[in-house]
C-alpha positions in Angstrom: -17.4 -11.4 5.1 -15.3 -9.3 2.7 -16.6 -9.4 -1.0 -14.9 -7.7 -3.7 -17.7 -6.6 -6.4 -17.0 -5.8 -9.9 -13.8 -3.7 -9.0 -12.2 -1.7 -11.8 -8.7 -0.2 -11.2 -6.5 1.3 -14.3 -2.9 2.8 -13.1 -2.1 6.4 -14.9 -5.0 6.8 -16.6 -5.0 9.0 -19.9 -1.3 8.6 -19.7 0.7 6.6 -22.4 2.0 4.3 -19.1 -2.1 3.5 -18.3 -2.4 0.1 -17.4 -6.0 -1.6 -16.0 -5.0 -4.3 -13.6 -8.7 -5.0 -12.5 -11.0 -5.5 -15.2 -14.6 -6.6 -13.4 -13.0 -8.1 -10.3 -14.5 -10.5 -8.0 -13.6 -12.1 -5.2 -15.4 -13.4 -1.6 -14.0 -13.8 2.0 -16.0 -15.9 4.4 -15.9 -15.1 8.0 -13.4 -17.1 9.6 -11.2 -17.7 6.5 -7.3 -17.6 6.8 -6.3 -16.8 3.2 -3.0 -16.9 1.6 -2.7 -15.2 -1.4 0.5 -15.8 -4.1 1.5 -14.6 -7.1 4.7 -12.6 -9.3 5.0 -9.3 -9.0 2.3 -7.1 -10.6 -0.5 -9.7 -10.1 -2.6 -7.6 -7.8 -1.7 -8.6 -4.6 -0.9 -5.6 -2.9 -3.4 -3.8 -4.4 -6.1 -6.6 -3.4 -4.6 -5.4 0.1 -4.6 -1.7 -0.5 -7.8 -1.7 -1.5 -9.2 -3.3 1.6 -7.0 -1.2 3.7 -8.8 2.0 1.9 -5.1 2.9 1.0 -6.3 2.7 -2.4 -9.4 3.5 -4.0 -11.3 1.5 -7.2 -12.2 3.3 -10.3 -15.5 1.7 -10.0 -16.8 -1.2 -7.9 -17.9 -2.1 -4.0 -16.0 -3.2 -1.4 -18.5 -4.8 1.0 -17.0 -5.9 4.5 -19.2 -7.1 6.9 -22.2 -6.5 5.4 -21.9 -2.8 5.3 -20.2 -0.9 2.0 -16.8 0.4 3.1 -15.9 1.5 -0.7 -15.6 5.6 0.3 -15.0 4.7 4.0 -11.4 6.5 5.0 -8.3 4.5 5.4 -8.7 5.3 9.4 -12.0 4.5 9.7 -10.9 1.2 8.4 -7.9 1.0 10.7 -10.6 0.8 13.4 -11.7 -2.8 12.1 -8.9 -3.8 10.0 -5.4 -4.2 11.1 -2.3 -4.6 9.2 1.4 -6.3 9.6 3.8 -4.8 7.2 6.8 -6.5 5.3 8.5 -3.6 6.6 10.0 -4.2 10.3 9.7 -1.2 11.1 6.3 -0.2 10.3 3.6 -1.2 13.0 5.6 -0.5 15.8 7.5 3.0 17.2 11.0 2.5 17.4 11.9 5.2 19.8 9.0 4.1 22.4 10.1 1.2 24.9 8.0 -2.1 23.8 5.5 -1.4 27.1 5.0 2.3 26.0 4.2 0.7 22.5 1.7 -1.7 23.9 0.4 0.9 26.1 -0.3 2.8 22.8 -2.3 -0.4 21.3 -4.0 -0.5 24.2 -5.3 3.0 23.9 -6.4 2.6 20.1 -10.2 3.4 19.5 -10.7 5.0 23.3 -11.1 8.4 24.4 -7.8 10.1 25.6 -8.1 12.2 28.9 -5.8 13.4 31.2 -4.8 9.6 32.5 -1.8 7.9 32.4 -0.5 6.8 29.3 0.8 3.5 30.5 -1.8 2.0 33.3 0.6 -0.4 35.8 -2.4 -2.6 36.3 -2.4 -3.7 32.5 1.4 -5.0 32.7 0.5 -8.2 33.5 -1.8 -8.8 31.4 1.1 -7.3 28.3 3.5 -9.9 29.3 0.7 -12.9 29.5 0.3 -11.7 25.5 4.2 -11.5 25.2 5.0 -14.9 26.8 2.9 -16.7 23.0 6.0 -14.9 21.3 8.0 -17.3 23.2 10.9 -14.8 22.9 11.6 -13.9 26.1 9.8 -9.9 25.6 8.1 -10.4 28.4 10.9 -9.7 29.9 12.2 -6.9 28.1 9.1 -4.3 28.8 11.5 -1.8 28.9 13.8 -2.5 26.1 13.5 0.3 23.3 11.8 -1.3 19.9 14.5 -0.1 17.8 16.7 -2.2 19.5 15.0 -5.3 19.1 15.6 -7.4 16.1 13.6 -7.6 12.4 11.7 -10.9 14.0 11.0 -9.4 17.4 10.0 -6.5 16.0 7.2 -8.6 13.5 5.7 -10.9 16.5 5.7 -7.6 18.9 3.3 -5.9 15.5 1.4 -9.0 15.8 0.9 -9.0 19.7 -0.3 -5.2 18.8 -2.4 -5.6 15.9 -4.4 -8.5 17.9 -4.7 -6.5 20.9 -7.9 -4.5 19.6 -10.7 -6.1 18.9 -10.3 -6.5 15.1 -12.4 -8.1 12.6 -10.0 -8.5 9.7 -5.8 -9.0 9.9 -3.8 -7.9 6.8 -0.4 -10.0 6.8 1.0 -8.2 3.9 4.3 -10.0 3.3 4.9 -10.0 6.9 7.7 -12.6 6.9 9.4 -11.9 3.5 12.5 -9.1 5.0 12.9 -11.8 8.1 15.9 -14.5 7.9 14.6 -18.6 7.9 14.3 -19.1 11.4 13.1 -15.9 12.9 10.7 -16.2 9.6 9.5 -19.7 10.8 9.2 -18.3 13.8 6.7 -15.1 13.0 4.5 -17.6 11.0 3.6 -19.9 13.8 3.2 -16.9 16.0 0.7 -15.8 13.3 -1.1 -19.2 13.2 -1.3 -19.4 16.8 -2.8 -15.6 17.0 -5.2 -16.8 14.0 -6.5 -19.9 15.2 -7.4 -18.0 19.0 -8.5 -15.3 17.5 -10.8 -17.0 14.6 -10.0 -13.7 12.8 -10.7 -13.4 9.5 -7.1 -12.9 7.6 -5.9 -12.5 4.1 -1.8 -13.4 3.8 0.4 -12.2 1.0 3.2 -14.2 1.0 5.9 -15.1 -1.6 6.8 -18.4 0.6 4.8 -21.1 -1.1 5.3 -23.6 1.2 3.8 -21.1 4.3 1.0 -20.6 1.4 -0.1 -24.3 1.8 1.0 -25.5 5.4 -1.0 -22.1 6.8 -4.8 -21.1 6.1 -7.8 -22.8 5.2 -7.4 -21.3 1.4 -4.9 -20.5 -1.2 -5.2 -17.7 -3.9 -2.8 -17.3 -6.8 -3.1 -14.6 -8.5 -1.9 -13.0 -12.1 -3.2 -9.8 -14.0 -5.3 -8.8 -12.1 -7.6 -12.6 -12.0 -7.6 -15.1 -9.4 -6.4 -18.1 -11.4 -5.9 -20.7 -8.4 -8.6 -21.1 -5.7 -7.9 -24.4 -3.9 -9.1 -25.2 0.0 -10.0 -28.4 2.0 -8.5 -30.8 0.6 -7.2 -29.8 -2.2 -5.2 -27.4 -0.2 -4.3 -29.8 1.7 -2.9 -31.9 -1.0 -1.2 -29.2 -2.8 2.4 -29.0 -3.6 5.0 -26.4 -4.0 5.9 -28.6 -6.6 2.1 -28.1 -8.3 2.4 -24.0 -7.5 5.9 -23.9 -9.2 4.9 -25.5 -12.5 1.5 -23.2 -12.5 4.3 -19.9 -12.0 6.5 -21.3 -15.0 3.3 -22.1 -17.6 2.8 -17.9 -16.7 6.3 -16.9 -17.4 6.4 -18.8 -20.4 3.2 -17.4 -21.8 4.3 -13.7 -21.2 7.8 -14.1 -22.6 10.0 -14.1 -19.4 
């Protein structure tokens, strides 16, 4: 469970530009949950994220993740339980690293390093059995140099690396939103698949409203700093981007855009 608990944050403060985006905040992620969260720009979205992450801290507040109280933890202590796909391509993953040497890395994550191999040939089998769910033919490719692989590749091969610890949280941070339609459609159903096997908890940020109600068991649409949508069941289910649109235009109309 992640719970959010009376979280302050205020941008600048004792500045002229101070701005509080979370004004007693609360919010609480069952085990289990896959939850996509929407909202324009400056609703507290990536922050929400940051903050879990330990990229950011509150002003005041607890973060409580699995029962334990993660609010000072360090953002690699996190790391440890929490992984994160990027909108960013190119974060996640090591460009100048063949994609084996990258899995090989992943592979390594939380262990003790010693004077072993960096790459173990008995684990290549088992990398392209988790390659083959991409369905992209990188199983095939262990040797191919990341940077050479393209934005979509590059966001199913993070995915293959961010479930190949044993996590207990995914991040999916606008993982889809620099990715063209198809290879977009693509990284999405490679990111159900993963969540559904997995059962991992997840929290989505995503811009695409229809992946917001198609994917997850929960939709969260946020807007200064409040969650002002909290549908799941069936009224998730029966949700329309239609519904989400006119929600978005009420806003804008009601701060003047």
């Amino acid at each position: 469970m992640l719970a959010f608990e009376h979280i302050y944050k205020t941008f600048n403060p004792g500045t002229p530009d101070a701005s509080t985006l979370f004004d007693d905040f609360n919010l609480t992620i069952d085990e289990g949950e896959f939850v996509s969260v929407i909202g324009s720009n400056g609703s507290g979205k990536t922050t929400m994220l940051n903050l879990v992450c330990g990229s950011l801290a509150p002003d005041s507040g607890k973060i409580i993740f699995g029962g334990k109280d993660i609010t000072k933890m360090s953002e690699f202590r996190r790391a440890k339980r929490i992984g994160r796909v990027f909108q960013d391509t190119k974060m996640g993953t090591c460009a100048n690293l063949t994609i084996l040497e990258n899995m090989a890395l992943a592979d390594n994550k939380n262990k003790m390093f010693g004077l072993t191999r960096a790459v173990n040939p008995k684990r290549i089998d088992y990398y392209r059995t988790l390659l083959e769910e991409c369905e992209m033919g990188l199983e095939n490719r262990l040797g191919t140099v990341v940077g050479s692989l393209s934005g979509g590749q590059r966001q199913a091969l993070a995915l293959v690396i961010a479930n190949m610890t044993d996590l207990d949280m995914l991040i999916l941070d606008e993982h889809t939103a620099a990715l063209d339609p198809k290879s977009s459609e693509t990284v999405m159903h490679l990111t159900d698949k993963f969540v559904h096997k997995s059962k991992i908890t997840s929290l989505m940020v995503t811009h695409n409203l229809r992946f917001a109600i198609e994917y997850g068991t929960r939709l969260i649409m946020m807007h200064e700093g409040k969650c002002i949508v909290d549908i799941r069941g069936d009224e998730k289910k029966n949700a329309s981007v239609d519904d989400l649109l006119n929600i978005f235009n009420k806003i804008s109309i009601e701060v003047g855009n």
